[in-house]
Structure formats: C-alpha cells, structure tokens
TORFILUM-84553 format. One line per 3 residues: number of its first residue (from 0); their letters; for each residue x, y, z of C-alpha. Coordinates in Angstrom, 2 decimals, decimal comma. Last residue first. Layout:
N
NUM> a> X/Y/Z; ...
% end
This chain:
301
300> xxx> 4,71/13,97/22,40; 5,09/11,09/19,03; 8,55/11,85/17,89
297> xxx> 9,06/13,17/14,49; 9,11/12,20/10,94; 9,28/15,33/7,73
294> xxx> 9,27/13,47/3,77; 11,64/15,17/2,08; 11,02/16,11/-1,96
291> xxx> 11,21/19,33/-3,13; 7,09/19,48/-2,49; 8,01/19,24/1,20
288> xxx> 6,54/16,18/2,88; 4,93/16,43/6,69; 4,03/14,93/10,12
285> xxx> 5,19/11,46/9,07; 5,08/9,47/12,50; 7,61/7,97/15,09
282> xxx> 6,45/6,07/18,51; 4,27/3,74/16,52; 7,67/2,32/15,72
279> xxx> 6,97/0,10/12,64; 7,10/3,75/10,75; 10,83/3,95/11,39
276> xxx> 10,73/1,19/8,71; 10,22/4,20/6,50; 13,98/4,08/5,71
273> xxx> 14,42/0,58/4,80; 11,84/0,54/2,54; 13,08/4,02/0,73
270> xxx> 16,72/2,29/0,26; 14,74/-0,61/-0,99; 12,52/1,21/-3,29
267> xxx> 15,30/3,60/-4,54; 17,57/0,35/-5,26; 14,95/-0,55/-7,87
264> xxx> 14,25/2,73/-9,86; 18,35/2,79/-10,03; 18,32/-0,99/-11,42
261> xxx> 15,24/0,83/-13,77; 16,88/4,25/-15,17; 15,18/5,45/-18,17
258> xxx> 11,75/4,21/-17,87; 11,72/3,96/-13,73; 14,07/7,10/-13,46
255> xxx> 10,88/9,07/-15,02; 8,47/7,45/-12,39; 10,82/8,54/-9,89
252> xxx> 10,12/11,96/-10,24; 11,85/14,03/-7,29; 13,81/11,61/-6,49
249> xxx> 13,25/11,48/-2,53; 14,58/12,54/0,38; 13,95/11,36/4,21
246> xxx> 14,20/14,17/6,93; 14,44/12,90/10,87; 13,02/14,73/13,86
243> xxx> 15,56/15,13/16,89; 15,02/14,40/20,35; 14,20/10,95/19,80
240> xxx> 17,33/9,72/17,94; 17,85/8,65/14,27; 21,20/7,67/12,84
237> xxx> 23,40/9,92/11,18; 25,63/8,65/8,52; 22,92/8,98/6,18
234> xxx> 21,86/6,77/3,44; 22,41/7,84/-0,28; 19,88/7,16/-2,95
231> xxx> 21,19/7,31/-6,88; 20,44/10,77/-8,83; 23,66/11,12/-9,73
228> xxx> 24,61/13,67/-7,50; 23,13/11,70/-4,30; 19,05/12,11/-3,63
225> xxx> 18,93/11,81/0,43; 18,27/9,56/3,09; 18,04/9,67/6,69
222> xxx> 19,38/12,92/7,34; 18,70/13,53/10,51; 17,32/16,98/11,58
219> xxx> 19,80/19,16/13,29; 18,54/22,69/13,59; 20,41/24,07/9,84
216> xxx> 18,29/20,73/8,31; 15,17/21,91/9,71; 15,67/25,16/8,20
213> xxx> 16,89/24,36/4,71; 13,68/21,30/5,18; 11,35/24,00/5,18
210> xxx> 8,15/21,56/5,90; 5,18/21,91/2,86; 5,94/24,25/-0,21
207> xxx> 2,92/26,65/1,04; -0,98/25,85/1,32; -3,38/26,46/-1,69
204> xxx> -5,24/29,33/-2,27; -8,09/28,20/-4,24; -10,68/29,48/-1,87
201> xxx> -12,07/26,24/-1,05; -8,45/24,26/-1,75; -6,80/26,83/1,36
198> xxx> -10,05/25,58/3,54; -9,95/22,44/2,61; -6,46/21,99/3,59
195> xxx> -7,35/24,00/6,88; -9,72/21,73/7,50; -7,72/18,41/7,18
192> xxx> -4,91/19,75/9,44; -7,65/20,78/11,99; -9,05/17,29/11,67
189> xxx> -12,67/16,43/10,77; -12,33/14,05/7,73; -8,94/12,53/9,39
186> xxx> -7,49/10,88/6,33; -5,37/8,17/7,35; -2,66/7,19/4,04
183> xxx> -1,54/3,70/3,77; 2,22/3,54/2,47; 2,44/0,83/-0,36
180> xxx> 5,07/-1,26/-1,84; 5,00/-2,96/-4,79; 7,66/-4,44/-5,86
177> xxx> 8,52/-2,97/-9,61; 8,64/-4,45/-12,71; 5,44/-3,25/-14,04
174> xxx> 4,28/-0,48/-11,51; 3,82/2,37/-13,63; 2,67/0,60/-16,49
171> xxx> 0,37/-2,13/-15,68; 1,50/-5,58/-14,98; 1,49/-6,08/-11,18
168> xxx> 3,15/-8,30/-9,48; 2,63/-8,24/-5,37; -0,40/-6,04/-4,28
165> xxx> 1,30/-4,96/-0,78; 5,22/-5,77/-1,77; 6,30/-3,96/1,71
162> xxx> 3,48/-2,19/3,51; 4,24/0,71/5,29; 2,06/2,00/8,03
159> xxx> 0,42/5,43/9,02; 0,83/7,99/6,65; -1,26/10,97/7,03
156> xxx> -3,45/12,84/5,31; -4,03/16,09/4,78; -5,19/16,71/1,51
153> xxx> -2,64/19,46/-0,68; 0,29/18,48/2,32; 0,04/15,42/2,54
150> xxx> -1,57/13,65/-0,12; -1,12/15,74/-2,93; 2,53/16,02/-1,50
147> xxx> 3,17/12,46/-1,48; 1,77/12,17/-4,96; 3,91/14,57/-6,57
144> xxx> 7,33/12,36/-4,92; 6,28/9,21/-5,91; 8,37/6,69/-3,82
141> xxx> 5,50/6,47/-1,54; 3,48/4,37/-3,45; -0,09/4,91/-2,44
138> xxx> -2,58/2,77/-0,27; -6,09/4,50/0,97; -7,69/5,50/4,41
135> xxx> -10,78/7,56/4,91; -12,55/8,75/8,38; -15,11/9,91/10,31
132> xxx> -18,04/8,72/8,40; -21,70/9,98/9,38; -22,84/9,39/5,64
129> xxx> -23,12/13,31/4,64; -19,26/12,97/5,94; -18,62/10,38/3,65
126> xxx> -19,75/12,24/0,25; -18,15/15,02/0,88; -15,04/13,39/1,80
123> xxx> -15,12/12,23/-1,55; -16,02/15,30/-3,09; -12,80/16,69/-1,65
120> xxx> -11,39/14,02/-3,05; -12,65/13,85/-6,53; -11,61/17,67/-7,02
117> xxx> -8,29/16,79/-5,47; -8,01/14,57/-8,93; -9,53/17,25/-11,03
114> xxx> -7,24/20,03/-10,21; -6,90/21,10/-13,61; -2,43/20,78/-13,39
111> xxx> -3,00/17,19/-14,95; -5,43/17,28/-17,69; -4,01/16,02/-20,68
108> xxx> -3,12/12,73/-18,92; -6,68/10,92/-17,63; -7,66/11,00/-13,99
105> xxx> -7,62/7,90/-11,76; -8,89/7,25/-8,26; -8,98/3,82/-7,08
102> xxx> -9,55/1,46/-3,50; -10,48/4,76/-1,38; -11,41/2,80/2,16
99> xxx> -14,15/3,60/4,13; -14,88/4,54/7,81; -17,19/5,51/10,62
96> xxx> -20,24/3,03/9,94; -17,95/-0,29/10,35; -14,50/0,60/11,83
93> xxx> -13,82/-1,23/10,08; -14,16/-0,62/5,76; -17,14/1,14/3,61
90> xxx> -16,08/1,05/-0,12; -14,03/3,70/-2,32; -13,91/4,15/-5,99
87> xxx> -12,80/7,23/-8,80; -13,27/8,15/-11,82; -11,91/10,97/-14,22
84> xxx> -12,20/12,22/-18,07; -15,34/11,61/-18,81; -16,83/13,59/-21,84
81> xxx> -19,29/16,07/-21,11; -17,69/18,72/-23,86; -16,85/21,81/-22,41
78> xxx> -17,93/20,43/-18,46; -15,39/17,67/-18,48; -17,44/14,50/-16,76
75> xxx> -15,81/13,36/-13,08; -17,28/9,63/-12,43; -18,37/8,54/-9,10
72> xxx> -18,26/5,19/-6,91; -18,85/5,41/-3,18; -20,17/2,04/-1,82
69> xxx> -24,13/1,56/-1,73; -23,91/-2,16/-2,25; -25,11/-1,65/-6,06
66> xxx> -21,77/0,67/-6,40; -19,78/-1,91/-5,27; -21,17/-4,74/-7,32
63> xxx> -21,13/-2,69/-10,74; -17,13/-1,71/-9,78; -16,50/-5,22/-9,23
60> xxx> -18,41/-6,48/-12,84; -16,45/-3,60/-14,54; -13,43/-4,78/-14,17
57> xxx> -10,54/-3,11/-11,79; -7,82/-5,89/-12,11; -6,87/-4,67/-15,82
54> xxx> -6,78/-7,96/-17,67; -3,61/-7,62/-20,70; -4,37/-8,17/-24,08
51> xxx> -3,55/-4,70/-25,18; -1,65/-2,99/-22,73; -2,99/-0,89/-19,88
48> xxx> -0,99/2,39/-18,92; -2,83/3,11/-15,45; -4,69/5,95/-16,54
45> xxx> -5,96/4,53/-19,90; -7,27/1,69/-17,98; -9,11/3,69/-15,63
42> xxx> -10,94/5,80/-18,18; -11,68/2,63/-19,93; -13,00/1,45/-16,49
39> xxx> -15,16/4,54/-16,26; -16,74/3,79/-19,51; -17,44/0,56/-18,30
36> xxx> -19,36/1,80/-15,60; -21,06/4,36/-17,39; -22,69/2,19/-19,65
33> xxx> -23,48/-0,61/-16,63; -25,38/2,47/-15,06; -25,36/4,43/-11,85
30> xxx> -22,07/5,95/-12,27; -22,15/8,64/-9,77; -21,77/12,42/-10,53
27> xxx> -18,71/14,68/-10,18; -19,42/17,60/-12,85; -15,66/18,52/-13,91
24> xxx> -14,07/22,57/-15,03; -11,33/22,21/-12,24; -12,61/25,51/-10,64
21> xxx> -15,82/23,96/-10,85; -14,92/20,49/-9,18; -12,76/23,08/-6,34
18> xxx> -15,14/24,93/-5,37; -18,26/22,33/-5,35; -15,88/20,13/-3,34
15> xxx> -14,97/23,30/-0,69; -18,61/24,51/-0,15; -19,37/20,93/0,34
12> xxx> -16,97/20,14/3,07; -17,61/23,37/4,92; -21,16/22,85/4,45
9> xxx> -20,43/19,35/6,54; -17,81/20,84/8,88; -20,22/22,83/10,02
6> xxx> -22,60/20,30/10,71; -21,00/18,66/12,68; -19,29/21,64/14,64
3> xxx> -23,51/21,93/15,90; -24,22/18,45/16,28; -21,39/18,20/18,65
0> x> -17,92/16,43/17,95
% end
C-alpha cells in the first residue's frame, strides 16, 4: 500500500470510530490505572455471567501487564453518567509489527442494540493502524448466530480455521457445559470488504441482511446443515462439490437452547464441528453469514 492510500485509510479509520463511539453515546479511553483496571474486570465479569466464588481467567494482574507492555487495552465510559459500561483487550501477535490478537471484548446487558461493542472495534482498528498493523485476528464461538454476523458481515472478518475444544472447561455462563470450540476470525484492516464495512458503520448505514440464501438455495447451493422443525440440526443429503458453494444453518439463538434445551445445545456443536471441517481444506472459505442464520463457503478461484 503507498503512503498516500495509507494514510487514507487511517482518517478513514478514525472518522468511522469517532462515528460510531458517539453515535453509541461511549468515550473509548485506555485504562491506565490499577482503579480502572479492576473496574474493567468487574465489567468483564458481569459480561461473562461470573458466579460468586468462582476465578474469572481475565484478572486484573494480566490486564495491568498487558497494558504496561504497550498492548491495546481500553475501557468504553457511558457519556450521561461516565460510568463504564464496556472493555476490551488485544496484544501484538506474529507476524511481529503487522499484527495483534483481540483476547476480550465485553459490553454490559442493558445496552445491547447502542452499538458499543462495534464501537470498540472500529476503535480497535484505529488504534492498530496508527501502529503500522495490518491485521487483527480473534476466537469466537461460531454457534452464535448474532455474533457471526457482527463479525462478518457488520466487521468484515473472516473465518479462517476451526478449533475444536480451544479453551477446554470453562465455568462462566455461556460456555459452562459446553466444549469449546472456536472459529478464528482474520480481520484485514485495509481490505475492500473491511472498508466498505467501515464505511456503511461511518455513516450509520449499515450493510444489508448478508448472502440471500432464498437465491443461493434456488441456484444449487448445498445444504450442509440446516435448523429442523424442532429446532434440532439436520445434515444434508447433498454433499459438497467444487462447483457449487455450500450454505450451513444455524439456530438462530443458541444461547437460549443452551438454558432450556442443553442435549440439543450439545448435538448443535457437533453437527456444527463436523460441518466447518470444510475449513481444514484451505481450498474452501466462509465468504459470508446471513443475519437468518447460514453461514455462505465457496471455492477458493
């Protein structure tokens, strides 16, 4: 990229995070202090559905380290009353000096539907391009349908391998009982996809519904996996081929079918598993996800 699109991208990039963190109502400011730092890990704890007596793995102690060796670590403070109400942490990963890797970002119920949480990324990348950073990567369960499409098609990013189990047992409340699997996310800081998502969050115009799966479906996409009439996962008869793309569904809030529903919960992360394996071959990739709930794979040209 020349100096010249470099810099472009760069006031692009802050145009759109100061956009978006005052359409959200938040003032995105590191946590400099030890004060601050813990107050982001109550945030945090709150978030992730912490129970009394249990050790949350984020503590402040990491988070003081990280931000004291220059890694990103901010806290998003509610303009009406200054009272924090987001956090989020990333530190520098390979490629060294081009790359970093978003461990946490949390944002406290009450306030979903403000935009706070794509506030903190767009600041994000923000605060990586001003460091000569190309590029961001971070884990997410891909069985939850809302955050697929933040990702994707609100961000984005891209998924780029699956990771079965990544964290192993974890005792917070979404994933308490659960394996843990993972999809890392690429973010491409510079990317035309990335662009025009910051674009469409700069103006507050967001994008569309994501890939028209009616359509895609009428051409011959492979059903991989779909939601059945009770809500269980049904695999397709259909296997994939290369001159087709394939279409995986998902509940659309599995989080809900964990509380109410959990052998269900279960066999949706194995059916899920078995369906991203296409991701092993570097040949297929996730080029989409449609807010009803299909994730979009096609062959590499």
């Amino acid at each position: 990229m020349s100096k010249k699109a470099a810099r472009e991208v760069l006031a692009q990039a802050a145009a759109t995070a100061a956009a978006t963190a005052a359409r959200a109502g938040v003032d995105i400011r590191p946590l400099e202090t030890l004060d601050q730092i813990t107050a982001a890990c109550a945030v945090l704890e709150r978030v992730w559905g912490i129970e009394p007596g249990v050790v949350f793995d984020v503590q402040p102690h990491l988070l003081r380290a990280l931000g004291h060796g220059g890694n990103f670590l901010v806290g998003a403070y509610a303009h009406d009353d200054g009272v924090m109400i987001g956090a989020s942490s990333a530190f520098f990963t390979e490629p060294l000096g081009s790359a970093m890797h978003s461990h946490i970002t949390g944002v406290l119920a009450g306030t979903a539907g403000r935009g706070v949480g794509a506030a903190l990324k767009w600041h994000q990348r923000q605060w990586a391009l001003e460091r000569g950073l190309s590029r961001i990567t971070w884990t997410y369960d891909p069985l939850i349908a809302r955050n697929s499409f933040f990702n994707l098609t609100r961000l984005g990013g891209r998924p780029e391998t699956y990771y079965a189990d990544f964290y192993g047992v974890m005792n917070d409340g979404p994933n308490r009982g659960q394996p843990t699997d993972r999809v890392q996310i690429g973010w491409d800081l510079a990317a035309p996809a990335t662009i025009d998502c910051a674009d469409s969050a700069w103006l507050g115009t967001p994008g569309g519904d994501g890939p028209d799966v009616d359509a895609l479906t009428a051409a011959g996409a492979a059903v991989v996996l779909s939601v059945g009439s009770g809500g269980e996962p049904v695999t397709g008869s259909v296997a994939p081929s290369s001159d087709r793309p394939v279409l995986i569904g998902i509940p659309p809030d599995i989080e809900r079918v964990r509380k109410v529903a959990a052998e269900q919960s279960l066999a949706w992360r194995y059916a899920l598993r078995a369906a991203l394996a296409l991701l092993t071959d570097k040949s297929w990739h996730v080029t989409g996800f449609a807010r009803a709930g299909w994730y979009l794979l096609e062959r590499r040209e």
